[in-house]
C-alpha positions, 0 to 999 in steps of 0.5 A: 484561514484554513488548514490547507491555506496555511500550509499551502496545501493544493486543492484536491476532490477531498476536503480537510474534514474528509481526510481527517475522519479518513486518518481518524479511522486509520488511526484507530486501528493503531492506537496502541502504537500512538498511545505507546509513542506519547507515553514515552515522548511525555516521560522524555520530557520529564527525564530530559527537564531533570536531567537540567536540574539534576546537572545544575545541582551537581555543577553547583555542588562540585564548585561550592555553590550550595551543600550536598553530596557531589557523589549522590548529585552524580547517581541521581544523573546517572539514574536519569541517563539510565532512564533516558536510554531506557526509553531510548530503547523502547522507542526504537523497539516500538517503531521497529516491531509495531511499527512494520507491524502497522504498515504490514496491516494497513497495506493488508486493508488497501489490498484488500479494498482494492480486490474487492472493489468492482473491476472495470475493465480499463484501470485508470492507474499503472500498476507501478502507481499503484505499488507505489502507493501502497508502499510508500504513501503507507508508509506516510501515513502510518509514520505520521499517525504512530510516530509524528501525531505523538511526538507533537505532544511530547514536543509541546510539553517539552517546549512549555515545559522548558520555558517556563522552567527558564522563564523561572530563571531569567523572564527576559532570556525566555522572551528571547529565545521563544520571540524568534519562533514566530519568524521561522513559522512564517519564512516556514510558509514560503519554505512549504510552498516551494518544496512542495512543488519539488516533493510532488515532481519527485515523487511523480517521477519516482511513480514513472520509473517504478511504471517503467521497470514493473512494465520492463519486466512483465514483458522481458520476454517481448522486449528481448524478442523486439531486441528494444533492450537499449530503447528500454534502457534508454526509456528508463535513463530519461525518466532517471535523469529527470528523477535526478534533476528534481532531487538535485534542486529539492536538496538545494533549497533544503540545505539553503533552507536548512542553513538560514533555520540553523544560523537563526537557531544558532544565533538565538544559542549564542545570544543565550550563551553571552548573557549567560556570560555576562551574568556569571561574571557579574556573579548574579548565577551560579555556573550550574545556572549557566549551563542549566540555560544553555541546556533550556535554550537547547531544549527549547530550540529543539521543539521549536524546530520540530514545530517548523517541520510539522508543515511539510510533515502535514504536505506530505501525509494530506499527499499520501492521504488523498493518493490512498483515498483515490485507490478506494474511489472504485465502489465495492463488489456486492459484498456477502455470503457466497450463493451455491446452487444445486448442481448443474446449475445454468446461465441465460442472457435476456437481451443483454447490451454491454458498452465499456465506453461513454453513452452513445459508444458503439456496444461491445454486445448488443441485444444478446440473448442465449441459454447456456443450459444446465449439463450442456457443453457450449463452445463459444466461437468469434472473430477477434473483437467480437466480445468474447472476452466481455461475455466472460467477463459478464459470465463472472459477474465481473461487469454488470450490463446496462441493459437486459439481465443475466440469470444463473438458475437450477432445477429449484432456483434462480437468482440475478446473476452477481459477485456472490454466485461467482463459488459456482464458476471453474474458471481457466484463465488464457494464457501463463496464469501460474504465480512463484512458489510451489506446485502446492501453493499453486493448487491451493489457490482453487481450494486452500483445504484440499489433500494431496490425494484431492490433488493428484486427483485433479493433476490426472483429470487435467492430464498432468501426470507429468507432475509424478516425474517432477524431483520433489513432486508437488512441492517442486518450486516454479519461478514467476509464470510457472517459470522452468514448465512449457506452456503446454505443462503450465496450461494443464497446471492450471486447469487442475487448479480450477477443478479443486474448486466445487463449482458446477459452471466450468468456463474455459477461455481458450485453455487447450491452445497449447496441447497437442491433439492426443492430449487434448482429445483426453483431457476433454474426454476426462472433463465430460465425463462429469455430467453434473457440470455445465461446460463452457469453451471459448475457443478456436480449435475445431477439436473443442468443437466436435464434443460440445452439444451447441454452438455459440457464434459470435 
């Protein structure tokens, strides 16, 4: 019987081997976190099995049962419990400082991967799923790997270490208490395979909602212009709703589940407590011998309900292992040292053809050839749907063709275009593309080391000298889009931000859409000026067009 058929995991694309080396390599990245969890679980267990002896002593000593002193048998408890807080402490100090610690570092890596996987245009996932994952599915992971993988050692030992401690006792009380495990193991089985079903629809909903609210609010401006508030409101009270219900029968079965477990755990206890009982009456043990078996019993039933949950704890790290896995299922970019050429650099087309969809889909671009030459200045016209945005895409090596090839080349080199040449692109997005923070971190994104000269530099070629009346002037805070600009103050923004970058190939998508025609004449006239740049406009306005030396219609 397999891992998954025992616990009754479903089958996926990823077999137990696989998700097991993926949480090995996890694993090793947080070592010394399991490592530290172990050591105090283990030294646990050795302090909570002297505490017994320590405990039976004193009882023993205070009734008469046996010589010593009462007053030392109590200071070596007291030592014990000290202990015992100690670790305590450091449990608690460990799952807090290196516990965010590895989470932060692992949600580091999954972000990582996925901003340096190949960009494919039409994502197969919400970005709400994909929140959800990293957040959650993360913290699974990295809860089972430092915190859960640990405590089964030292729940093992504690369990072993009890029962022969009790079975030195009284063989036929330890029989007993570990006899009933078995029972529980199995009705574990039927336990898993039902909350399963439950923790899956949970969290299905729990990622519909998440898709719901990251949706409503990147699109709260249409949404209050549709004035589609209550549809929304409505939208995310259904899906709510359903959240509800599937929590509501998941927390029935658990506390039906949960009663059935504890009344056996309690009768096994009771059990212990009148054989203990009967024996201290017929006065064959001592009263600390008694209480030493109800404090065994108790830390042996302990463990052997944490080994009942080690099943849906195995469910729910194998779930958020193969959610992960699926995040890095998108192969990586070329990955290198970025490939600057000498400035101006060009870029040619060679009967290229690009096709987004299935074989035999009509193609987004067919048979295309064009020189975007070193220092010249193109503008790129088309109806809606004609592929302009695919050749930009195709420009920034974002998509790679299926047939033809695209060369980037200048007056020494050239080379297949790929994600390592995409240093020699200024790029200026369409649309709002500035995030929250300041002026500052925001310009910081095209080059992280430039000097605020570098920067009022770029703010006066972008025409955004508006930024010298700002109250606190590059370190003026924006909301989230540049939130407090107009469209037109965010647009010029923008554009400064791409001009700190070095690159020669400067590849603007629509970005004067929102300047009036005096601005826009100035800022063009600022942009030519350089002619060590090779200017790409993809536009609509006629302005664009009558300073660029060739045309590209599409």
């Amino acid at each position: 019987m397999t891992l998954k058929e025992l616990f009754h995991i479903p089958e996926s694309r990823y077999s137990t081997m696989q998700i097991a080396k993926w949480l090995w390599q996890v694993l090793r990245g947080n070592r010394l976190q399991a490592t530290l969890n172990a050591t105090i679980g283990l030294l646990g267990v050795v302090f909570s099995l002297l505490s017994v002896w320590a405990m039976q002593r004193a009882i023993d000593t205070a009734s008469g049962a046996r010589e010593g002193s009462l007053y030392w048998a109590v200071a070596v408890m007291a030592l014990l419990i000290l202990g015992e807080f100690a670790l305590g402490i450091s449990r608690v100090w460990i799952k807090n400082i290196l516990g965010i610690k590895a989470q932060n570092r692992m949600q580091q890596q999954m972000l990582a991967r996925l901003l340096r996987s190949e960009w494919r245009g039409r994502e197969a996932m919400h970005s709400g799923d994909i929140i959800n994952r990293l957040e959650l599915d993360v913290r699974h992971v990295v809860t089972f790997l430092t915190e859960t993988l640990p405590s089964m050692l030292s729940t093992l030992a504690m369990f072993i270490g009890a029962f022969f401690y009790l079975m030195q006792m009284d063989l036929w009380l330890a029989v007993t208490t570990v006899g009933i495990l078995p029972v529980f193991i199995i009705s574990s089985r039927f336990y898993v395979a039902h909350m399963r079903r439950y923790s899956r629809q949970v969290r299905q909903c729990d990622s519909e909602v998440q898709n719901i609210l990251t949706e409503t609010m990147q699109h709260r401006m249409l949404v209050k212009t549709m004035e589609a508030d209550d549809q929304m409101l409505g939208r995310l009270g259904d899906t709510q709703s359903t959240l509800r219900s599937w929590v509501k029968s998941r927390t029935k079965f658990s506390v039906a589940s949960n009663f059935f477990l504890n009344f056996g755990f309690s009768l096994g206890y009771l059990i212990a407590f009148l054989w203990g009982a009967i024996r201290l009456s017929k006065g064959t043990i001592t009263f600390g011998a008694m209480t030493a078996f109800l404090q065994l019993v108790y830390r042996i039933q302990g463990p052997a309900r944490e080994i009942t949950r080690l099943a849906p704890a195995f469910v729910s790290v194998f779930t958020a292992t193969e959610r992960l896995m699926e995040l890095e299922e998108v192969p990586e970019e070329e990955q290198g040292d970025p490939i600057a050429l000498a400035a101006p650099c060009g870029i040619r087309f060679d009967h290229v053809t690009f096709n987004y969809g299935a074989e035999g889909q009509q193609p987004t671009i067919h048979d295309f050839s064009f020189n975007f030459r070193p220092g010249s200045c193109t503008a790129i016209l088309g109806e809606t749907g004609a592929g302009k945005t695919t050749l930009i895409r195709l420009l920034l090596a974002l998509v790679r063709p299926q047939e033809g090839a695209v060369e980037i080349y200048s007056s020494d080199s050239s080379f297949p275009l790929s994600p390592l040449h995409r240093c020699n692109f200024v790029y200026v997005p369409q649309g709002n593309t500035l995030l929250s923070g300041t002026l500052r971190d925001n310009l910081r994104l095209g080059n992280p080391e430039a000097t605020d000269e570098e920067m009022h530099a770029a703010l006066t070629m972008a025409c955004a000298d508006f930024v010298s009346e700002l109250p606190h002037g590059l370190d003026t805070e924006f909301a989230e889009q540049g939130g407090g600009l107009s469209e037109g103050q965010a647009q010029r923004i923008a554009i400064a931000r791409a001009l700190l970058r070095p690159g020669s190939i400067l590849l603007l998508d629509e970005a004067t859409s929102a300047l009036d025609a005096d601005t826009e004449r100035q800022l063009l006239s600022n942009l030519l000026e350089n002619q060590q740049r090779t200017v790409i406009f993809v536009t609509h306005r006629t302005a664009v067009v009558a300073y660029c030396s060739q045309v590209l219609k599409m």
